[in-house]
C-alpha positions, -999 to 999 in steps of 0.1 A, spaced: -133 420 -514 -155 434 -487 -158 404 -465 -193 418 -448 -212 409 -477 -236 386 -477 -241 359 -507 -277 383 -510 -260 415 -512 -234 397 -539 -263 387 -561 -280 421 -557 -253 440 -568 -244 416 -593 -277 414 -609 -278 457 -603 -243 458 -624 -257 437 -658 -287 461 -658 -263 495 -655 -238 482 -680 -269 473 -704 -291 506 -697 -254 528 -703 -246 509 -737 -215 495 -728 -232 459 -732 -263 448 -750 -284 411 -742 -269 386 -738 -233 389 -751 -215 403 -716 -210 387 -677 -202 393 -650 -189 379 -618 -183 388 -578 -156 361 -558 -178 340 -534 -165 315 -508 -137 292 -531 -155 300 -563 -175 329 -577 -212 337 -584 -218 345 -624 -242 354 -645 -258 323 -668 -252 316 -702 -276 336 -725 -290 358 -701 -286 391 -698 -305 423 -678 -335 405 -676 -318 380 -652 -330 381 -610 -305 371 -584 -319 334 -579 -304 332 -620 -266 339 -609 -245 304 -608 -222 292 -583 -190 278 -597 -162 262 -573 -129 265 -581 -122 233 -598 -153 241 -620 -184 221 -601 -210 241 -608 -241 251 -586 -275 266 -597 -303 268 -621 -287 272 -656 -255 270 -670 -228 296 -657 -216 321 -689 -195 304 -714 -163 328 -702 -170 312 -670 -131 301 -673 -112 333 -679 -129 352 -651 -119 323 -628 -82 327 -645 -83 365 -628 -93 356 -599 -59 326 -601 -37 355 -606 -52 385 -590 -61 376 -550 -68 414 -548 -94 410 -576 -129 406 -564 -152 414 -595 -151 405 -630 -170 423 -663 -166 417 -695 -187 437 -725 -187 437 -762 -185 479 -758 -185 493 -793 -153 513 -789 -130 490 -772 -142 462 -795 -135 480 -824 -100 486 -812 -97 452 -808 -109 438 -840 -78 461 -853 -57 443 -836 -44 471 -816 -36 479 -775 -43 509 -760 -9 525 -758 -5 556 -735 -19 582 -758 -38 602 -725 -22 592 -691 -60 582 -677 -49 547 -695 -31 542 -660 -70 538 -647 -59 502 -658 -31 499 -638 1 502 -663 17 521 -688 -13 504 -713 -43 484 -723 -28 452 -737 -44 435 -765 -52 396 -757 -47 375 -791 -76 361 -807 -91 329 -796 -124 315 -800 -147 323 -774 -152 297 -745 -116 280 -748 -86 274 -725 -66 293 -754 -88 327 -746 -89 317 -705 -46 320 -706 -44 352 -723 -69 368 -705 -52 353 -672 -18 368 -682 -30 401 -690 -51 410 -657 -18 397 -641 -3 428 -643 -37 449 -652 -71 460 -641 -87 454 -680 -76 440 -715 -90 443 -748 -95 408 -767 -88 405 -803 -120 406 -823 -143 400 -790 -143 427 -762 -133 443 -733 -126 426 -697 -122 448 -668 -118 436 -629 -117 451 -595 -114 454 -557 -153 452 -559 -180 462 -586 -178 494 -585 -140 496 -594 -144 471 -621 -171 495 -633 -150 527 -631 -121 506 -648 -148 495 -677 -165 529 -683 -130 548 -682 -112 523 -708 -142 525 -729 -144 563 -735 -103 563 -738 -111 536 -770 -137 565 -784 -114 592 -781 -86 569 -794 -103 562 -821 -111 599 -829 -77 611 -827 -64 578 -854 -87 591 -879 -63 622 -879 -31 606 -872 -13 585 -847 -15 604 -816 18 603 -799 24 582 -769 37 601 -733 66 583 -724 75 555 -694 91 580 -671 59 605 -670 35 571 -667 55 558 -639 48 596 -623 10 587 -633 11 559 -615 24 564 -586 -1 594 -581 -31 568 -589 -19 551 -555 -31 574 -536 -58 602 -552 -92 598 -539 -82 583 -512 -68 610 -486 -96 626 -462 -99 664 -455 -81 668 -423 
């Protein structure tokens, strides 16, 4: 988290990240949030609301759940305070219904490591969070004890959650797992596409560590 921003900038680019991920398609009304740490909570988007919301809309909930602001925070208020729990690192929250990813998961499959961009998320896969109903401690734990060791997760008949260093990881992570769902999805209606294996993800992976971030000398 970029500890120069102010709560105003937080809210901006909150409120600026619901309006890209509804104008792209990869979220439509109300059925996504989104979040941004803050202070010993996080700022997230209200229940029911979606890119029509302004910054005075976002809520304010502490860590031990006392909330803070004009409506009522999104009803996944929980599982995006479960990443933050497990993930200091993690700074930003989305989640979206995104057609492909949400049709993965109401198949009840992962993404395995069909195309090695899957390490976008941080592993060897996407995993799949089992099914619970939206809203409950149940969903809160799995969603908590996938981001552990991941930057997304699909949920079972639901969605897709993806988290960051800031909001414009989390968005990176969202967009990339999304398109790897659609092209996953295209290659199943031919076959199962074959997997690569641990040794050559590991190689992935430790490449992902670095790339992008090494200046021209």
């Amino acid at each position: 988290m970029n500890p120069a921003l102010t709560e105003e900038q937080v809210r901006a680019a909150l409120v600026d990240a619901v309006r890209r991920l509804d104008s792209s398609g990869l979220n439509r009304g109300s059925t996504g949030n989104a979040s941004h740490r803050w202070q010993d909570g996080m700022l997230i988007t209200p229940t029911g609301m979606g890119a029509e919301l302004g910054p005075d809309d976002l809520v304010f909930v502490h860590d031990d759940g006392t909330v803070h602001g004009p409506w009522q925070p999104s009803s996944e208020w929980a599982f995006h305070r479960a990443a933050y729990r497990v993930r200091p690192d993690m700074a930003a929250v989305l989640h979206t219904h995104a057609v492909h990813a949400t049709a993965l998961g109401c198949l009840g499959r992962h993404l395995p490591a069909f195309h090695y961009m899957v390490a976008v998320a941080g592993g060897d896969d996407v995993p799949l969070v089992p099914y619970a109903t939206f809203g409950s401690e149940a969903l809160s734990m799995g969603v908590g004890q996938a981001l552990a060791q991941r930057q997304a997760c699909l949920l079972a008949q639901h969605g897709l959650v993806s988290g960051g260093s800031s909001l414009a990881q989390a968005m990176k992570v969202m967009q990339e797992i999304e398109s790897l769902c659609q092209t996953y999805l295209l290659a199943l209606a031919v076959g199962e596409p074959p997997v690569l294996p641990a040794d050559e993800m590991a190689r992935v992976l430790e490449k992902f560590r670095s790339y992008g971030r090494s200046a021209r000398r």
